[in-house]
C-alpha positions as CSV (number, residue, x, y, z in Angstrom):
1,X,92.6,107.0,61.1
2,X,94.2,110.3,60.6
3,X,95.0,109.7,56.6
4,X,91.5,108.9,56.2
5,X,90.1,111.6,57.6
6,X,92.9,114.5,56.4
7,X,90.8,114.8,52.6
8,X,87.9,115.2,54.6
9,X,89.2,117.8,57.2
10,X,88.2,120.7,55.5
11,X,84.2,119.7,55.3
12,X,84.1,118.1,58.9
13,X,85.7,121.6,60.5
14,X,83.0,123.0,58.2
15,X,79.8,120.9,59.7
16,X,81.0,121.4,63.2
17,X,80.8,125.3,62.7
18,X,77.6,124.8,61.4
19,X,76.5,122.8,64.1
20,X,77.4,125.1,66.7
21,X,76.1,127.9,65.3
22,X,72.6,126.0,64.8
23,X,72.4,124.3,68.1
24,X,73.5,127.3,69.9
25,X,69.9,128.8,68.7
26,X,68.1,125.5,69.0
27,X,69.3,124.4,72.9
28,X,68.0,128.3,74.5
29,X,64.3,127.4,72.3
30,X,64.8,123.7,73.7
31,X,66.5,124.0,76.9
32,X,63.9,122.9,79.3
33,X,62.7,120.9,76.9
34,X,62.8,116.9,76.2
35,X,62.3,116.9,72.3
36,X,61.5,114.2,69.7
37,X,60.7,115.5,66.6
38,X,60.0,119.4,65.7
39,X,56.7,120.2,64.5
40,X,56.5,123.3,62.7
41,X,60.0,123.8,63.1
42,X,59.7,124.1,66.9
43,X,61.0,121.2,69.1
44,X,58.6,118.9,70.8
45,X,58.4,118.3,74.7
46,X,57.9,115.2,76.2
47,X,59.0,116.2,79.6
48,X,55.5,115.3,81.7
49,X,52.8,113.0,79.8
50,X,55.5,110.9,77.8
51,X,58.4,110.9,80.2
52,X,60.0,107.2,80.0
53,X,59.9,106.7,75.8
54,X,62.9,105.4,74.6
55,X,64.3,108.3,73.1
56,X,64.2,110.4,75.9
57,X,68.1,110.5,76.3
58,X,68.8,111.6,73.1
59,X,68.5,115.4,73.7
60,X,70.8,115.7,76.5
61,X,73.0,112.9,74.5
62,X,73.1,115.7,72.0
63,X,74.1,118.4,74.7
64,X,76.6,116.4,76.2
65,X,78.5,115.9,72.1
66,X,78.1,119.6,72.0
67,X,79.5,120.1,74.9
68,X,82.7,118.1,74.4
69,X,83.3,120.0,70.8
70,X,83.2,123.4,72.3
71,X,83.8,123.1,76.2
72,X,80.6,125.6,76.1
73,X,79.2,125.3,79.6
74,X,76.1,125.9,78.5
75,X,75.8,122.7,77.0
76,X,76.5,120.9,79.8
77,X,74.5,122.7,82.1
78,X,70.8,121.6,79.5
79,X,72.0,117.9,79.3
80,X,72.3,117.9,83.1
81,X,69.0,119.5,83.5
82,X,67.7,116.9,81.9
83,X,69.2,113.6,83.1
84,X,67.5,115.4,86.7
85,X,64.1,115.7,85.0
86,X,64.5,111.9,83.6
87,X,64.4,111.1,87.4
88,X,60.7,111.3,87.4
89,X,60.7,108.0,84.6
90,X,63.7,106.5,86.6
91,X,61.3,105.8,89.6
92,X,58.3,104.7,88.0
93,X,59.6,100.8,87.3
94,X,56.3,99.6,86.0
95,X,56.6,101.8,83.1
96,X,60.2,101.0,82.1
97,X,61.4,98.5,80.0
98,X,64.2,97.6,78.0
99,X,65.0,100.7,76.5
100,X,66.9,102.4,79.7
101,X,70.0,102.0,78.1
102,X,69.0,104.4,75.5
103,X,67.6,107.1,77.9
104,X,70.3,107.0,80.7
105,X,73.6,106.0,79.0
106,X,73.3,109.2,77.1
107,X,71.8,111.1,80.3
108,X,73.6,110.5,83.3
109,X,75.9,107.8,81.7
110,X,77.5,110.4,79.9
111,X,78.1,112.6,83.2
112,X,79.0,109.8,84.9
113,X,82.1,109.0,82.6
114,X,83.0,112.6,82.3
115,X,82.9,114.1,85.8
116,X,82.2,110.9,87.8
117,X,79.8,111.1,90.9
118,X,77.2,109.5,92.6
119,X,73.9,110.8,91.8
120,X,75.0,109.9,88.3
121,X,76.5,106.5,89.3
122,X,73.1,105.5,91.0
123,X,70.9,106.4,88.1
124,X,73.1,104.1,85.8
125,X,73.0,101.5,88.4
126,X,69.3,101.6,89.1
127,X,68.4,101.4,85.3
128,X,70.9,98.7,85.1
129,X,69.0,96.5,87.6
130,X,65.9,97.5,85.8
131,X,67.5,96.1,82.5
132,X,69.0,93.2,84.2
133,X,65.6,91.7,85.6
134,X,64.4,91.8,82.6
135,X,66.3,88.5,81.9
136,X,64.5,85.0,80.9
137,X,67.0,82.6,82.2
138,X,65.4,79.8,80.6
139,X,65.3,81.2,76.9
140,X,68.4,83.7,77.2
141,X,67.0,87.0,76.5
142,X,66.1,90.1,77.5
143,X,62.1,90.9,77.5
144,X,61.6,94.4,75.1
145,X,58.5,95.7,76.1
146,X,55.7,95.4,78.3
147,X,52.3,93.7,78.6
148,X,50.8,90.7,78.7
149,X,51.0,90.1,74.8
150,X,54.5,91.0,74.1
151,X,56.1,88.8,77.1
152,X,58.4,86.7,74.9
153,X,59.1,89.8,72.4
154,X,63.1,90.9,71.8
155,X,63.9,93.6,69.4
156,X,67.4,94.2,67.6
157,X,67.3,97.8,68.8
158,X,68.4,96.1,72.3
159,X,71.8,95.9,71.4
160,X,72.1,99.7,71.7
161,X,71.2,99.0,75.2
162,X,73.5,96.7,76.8
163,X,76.5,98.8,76.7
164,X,74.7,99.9,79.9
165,X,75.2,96.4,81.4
166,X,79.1,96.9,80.6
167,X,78.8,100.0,82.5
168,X,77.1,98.6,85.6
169,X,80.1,96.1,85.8
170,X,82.9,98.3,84.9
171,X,81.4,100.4,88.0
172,X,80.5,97.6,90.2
173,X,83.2,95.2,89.3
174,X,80.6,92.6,89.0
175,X,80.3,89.9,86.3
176,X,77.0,89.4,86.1
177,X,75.8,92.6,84.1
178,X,78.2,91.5,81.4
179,X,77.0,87.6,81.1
180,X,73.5,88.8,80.9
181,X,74.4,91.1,78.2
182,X,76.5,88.5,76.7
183,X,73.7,86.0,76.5
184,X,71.0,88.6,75.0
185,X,73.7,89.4,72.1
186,X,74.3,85.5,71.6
187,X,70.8,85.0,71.0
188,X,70.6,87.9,68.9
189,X,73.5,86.5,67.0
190,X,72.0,83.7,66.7
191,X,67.9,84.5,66.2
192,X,67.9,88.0,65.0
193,X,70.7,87.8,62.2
194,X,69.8,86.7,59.1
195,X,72.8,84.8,57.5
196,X,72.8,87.4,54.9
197,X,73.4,90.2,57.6
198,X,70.3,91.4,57.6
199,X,67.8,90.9,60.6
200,X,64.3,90.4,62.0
201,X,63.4,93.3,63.9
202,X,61.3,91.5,66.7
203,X,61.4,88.0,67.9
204,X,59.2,86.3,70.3
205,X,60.7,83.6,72.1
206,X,58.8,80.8,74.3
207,X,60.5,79.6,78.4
208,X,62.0,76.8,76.7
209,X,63.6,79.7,73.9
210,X,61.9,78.1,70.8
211,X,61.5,81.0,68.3
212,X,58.6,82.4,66.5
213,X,58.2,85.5,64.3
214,X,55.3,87.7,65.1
215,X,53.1,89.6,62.7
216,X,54.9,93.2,64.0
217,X,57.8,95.4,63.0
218,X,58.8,99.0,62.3
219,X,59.9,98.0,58.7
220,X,57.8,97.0,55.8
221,X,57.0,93.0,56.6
222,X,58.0,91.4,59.7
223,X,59.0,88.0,58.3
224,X,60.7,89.0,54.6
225,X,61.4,92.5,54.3
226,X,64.5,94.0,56.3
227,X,64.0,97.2,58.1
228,X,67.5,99.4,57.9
229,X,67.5,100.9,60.9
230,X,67.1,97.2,62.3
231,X,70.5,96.6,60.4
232,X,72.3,99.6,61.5
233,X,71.6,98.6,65.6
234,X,73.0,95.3,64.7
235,X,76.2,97.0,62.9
236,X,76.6,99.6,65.4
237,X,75.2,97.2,68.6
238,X,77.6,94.6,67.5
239,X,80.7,96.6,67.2
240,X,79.8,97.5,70.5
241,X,79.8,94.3,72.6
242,X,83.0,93.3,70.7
243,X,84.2,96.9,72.0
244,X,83.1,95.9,75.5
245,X,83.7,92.2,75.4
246,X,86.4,91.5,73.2
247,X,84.3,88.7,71.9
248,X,85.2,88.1,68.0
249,X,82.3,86.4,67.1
250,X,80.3,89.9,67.8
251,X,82.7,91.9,65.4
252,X,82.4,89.1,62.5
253,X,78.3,89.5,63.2
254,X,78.7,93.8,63.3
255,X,80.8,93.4,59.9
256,X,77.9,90.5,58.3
257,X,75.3,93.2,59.2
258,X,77.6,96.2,57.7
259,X,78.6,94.2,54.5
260,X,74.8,93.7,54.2
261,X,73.6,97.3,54.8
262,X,76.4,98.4,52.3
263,X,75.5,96.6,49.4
264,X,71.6,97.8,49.5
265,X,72.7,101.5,49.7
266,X,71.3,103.6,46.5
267,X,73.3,105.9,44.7
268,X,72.6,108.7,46.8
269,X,73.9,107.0,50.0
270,X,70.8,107.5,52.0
271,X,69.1,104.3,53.0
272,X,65.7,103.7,52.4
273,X,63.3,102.6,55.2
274,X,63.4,98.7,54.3
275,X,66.0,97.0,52.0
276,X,63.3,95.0,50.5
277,X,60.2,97.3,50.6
278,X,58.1,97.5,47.3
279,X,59.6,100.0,44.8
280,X,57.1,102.7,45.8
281,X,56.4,104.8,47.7
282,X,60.4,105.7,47.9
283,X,60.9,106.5,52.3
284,X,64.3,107.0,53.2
285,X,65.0,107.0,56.5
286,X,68.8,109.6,57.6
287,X,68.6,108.1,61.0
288,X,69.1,104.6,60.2
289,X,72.0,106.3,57.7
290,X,73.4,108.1,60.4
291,X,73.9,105.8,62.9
292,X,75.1,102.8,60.6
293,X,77.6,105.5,60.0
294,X,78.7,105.7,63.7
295,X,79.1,101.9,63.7
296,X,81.2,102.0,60.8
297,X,83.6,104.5,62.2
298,X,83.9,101.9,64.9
299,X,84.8,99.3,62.7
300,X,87.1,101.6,60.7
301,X,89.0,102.1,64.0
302,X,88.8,98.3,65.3
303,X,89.9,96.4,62.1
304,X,93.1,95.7,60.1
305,X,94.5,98.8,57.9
306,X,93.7,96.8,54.5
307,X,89.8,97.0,56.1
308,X,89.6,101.0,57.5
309,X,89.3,102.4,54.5
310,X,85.8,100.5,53.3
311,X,84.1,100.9,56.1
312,X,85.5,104.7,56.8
313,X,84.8,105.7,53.5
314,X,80.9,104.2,53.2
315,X,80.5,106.6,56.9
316,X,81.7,109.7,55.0
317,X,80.0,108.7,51.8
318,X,76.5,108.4,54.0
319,X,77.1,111.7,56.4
320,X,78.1,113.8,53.4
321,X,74.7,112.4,51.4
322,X,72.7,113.2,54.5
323,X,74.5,116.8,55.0
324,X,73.3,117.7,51.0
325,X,70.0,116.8,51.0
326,X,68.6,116.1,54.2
327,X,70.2,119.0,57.0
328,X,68.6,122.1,57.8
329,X,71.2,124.5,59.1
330,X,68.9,127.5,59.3
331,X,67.3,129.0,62.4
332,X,63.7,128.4,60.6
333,X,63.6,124.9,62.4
334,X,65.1,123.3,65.7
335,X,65.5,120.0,63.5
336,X,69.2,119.1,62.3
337,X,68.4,116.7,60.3
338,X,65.2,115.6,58.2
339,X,63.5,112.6,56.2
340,X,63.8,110.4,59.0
341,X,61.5,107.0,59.4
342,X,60.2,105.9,62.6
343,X,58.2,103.2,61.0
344,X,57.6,101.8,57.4
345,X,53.4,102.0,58.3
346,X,51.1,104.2,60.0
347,X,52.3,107.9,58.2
348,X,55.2,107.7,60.4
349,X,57.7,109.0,57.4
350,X,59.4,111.7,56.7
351,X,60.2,112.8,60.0
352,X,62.7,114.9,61.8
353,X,64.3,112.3,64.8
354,X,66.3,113.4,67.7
355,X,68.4,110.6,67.3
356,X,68.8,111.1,63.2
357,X,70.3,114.1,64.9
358,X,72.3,112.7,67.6
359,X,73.6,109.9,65.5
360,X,74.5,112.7,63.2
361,X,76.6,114.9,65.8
362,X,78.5,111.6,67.4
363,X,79.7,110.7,63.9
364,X,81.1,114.1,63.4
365,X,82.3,114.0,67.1
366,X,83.7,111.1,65.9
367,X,85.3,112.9,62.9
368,X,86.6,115.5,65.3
369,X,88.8,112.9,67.0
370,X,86.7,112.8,69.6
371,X,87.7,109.8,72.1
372,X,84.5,109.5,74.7
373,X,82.7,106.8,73.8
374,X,79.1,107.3,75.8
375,X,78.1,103.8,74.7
């Protein structure tokens, strides 16, 4: 990789300047704080009423990146004050639901594989058997959400999470976290992929696992349109079971989703909210960019040398796109990175995300050379 990345040395030593400098200011105006998006320019806190939402790990995620750039203690001392505080979610199992692996591989999962210990171990393994018994044997899925109209729902964004299950049986030495994870990413290979590479974001499945689309997703139409940051879990969540599994079939679906997401990106490299949305009103959203662009650095790294340089140079060409337009590197705002798009509907555009941000920081981690992988 180190050819690749030598013409680009000079900007990526320049962004993680930057980025130390700015979240050197943001963690002491954040540090007790669980953040989401800024508002005003000041960071959000979701530490007591909202405790539990799926991007709850992304802060101290953030931390724990900063933390391995610099070796600032600092750093690590917020992200572990905050996988504590993500105890009070941890116990309260009729809340939680699928997204665990989200909030405590970035928490305590990144602890765990730095320092080790138990307190860390027992929060992975915990949210693990949370995750795990959310299993349908019959149908071969793992249940998303919760409530009694959702029961059958699974969403492409839980391919991010079963990197946990990998965890639980790389620490436990027990299979059966891996073949449930296994199963929920061959049924998402199978249901969730489109052939072109892109996907539906939810499915609903029956017992028996016949499939039905329901009338809900975060992109623009839940049966025709394709939502990006859909497409960039599957790249990213793809590359990762391969990573974890070996299994080729998940890195031929993680390069069928990246292919896909490639070809619909505009001039300016920043993806819009849905593929197929309407031609206005233009929403782009630098989170689905910026962590596509992680799982292409994965696949840069994984595939044959007459492949690196596609998928290597389409990260750089996206990062340096979002970096121009769409970073703020003053003090004015705790947000990194803006124009984010939690949803095609509802006046959820134009956002600043913590995990536009995070997704941000690991590619540039990434970049860095940087060799932990906390998925």
């Amino acid at each position: 990789m180190n050819k690749y990345i030598a013409p680009h040395r000079e900007w990526i030593d320049e962004i993680s300047e930057k980025l130390d400098k700015k979240m050197r200011y943001v963690r002491e105006r954040s540090a007790e704080k669980i953040p989401y998006t800024a508002v005003d320019g000041v960071h959000d806190d979701w530490r007591y009423e909202k405790i539990g939402r799926w991007t709850n790990g992304f802060w101290a995620g953030v931390m724990w990146l900063m933390y391995m750039m610099t070796n600032d203690e600092r750093y690590r001392e917020i992200a572990v004050y905050d996988e504590e505080i993500l105890d009070k979610a941890l116990y309260d199992s009729q809340s939680l639901n699928h997204d665990v692996g989200f909030i405590w591989l970035l928490s305590a999962g990144a602890n765990y594989r730095l320092h080790g210990g138990k307190l860390s171990e027992n929060r992975i393994l915990t949210a693990a058997f949370s995750l795990s018994s959310r299993y349908n044997i019959n149908a071969g899925y793992i249940r998303a959400w919760n409530g009694a109209d959702r029961i059958g729902f699974s969403i492409i964004d839980c391919m991010m999470n079963l990197p946990l299950l990998y965890l639980a049986s790389e620490i436990t030495e027990d299979s059966r976290f891996r073949l449930i994870a296994e199963a929920h990413a061959d049924s998402a290979l199978k249901n969730h992929l489109r052939p072109d590479g892109s996907v539906y974001h939810i499915i609903n499945y029956d017992d028996n696992g016949e499939v039905t689309i329901p009338n809900k997703t975060q992109g623009y139409d839940p049966k025709t349109s394709s939502w990006s940051r859909g497409t960039a879990w599957a790249v990213y969540g793809f590359v990762l079971s391969y990573i974890h599994t070996g299994k080729q079939e998940y890195l031929d679906a993680s390069k069928r989703a990246a292919h896909y997401f490639m070809s619909n990106l505009l001039d300016d490299a920043v993806p819009l909210c849905d593929f197929r949305a309407p031609k206005m009103p233009v929403y782009h959203d630098t989170s689905a960019g910026t962590c596509a662009a992680c799982g292409f650095l994965e696949l840069a790294r994984i595939v044959p040398e007459n492949e690196k340089q596609m998928y290597f140079n389409t990260a750089i060409r996206i990062l340096k796109a979002v970096e121009k337009d769409y970073c703020i590197w003053s003090n004015d705002s705790d947000a990194l990175t803006l124009n984010g798009c939690e949803a095609y509907h509802d006046g959820l555009q134009n956002l600043p995300l913590i995990y536009g941000d995070y997704y941000f920081i690991e590619a540039i981690y990434k970049l860095k050379g940087g060799e932990v992988l906390l998925w």
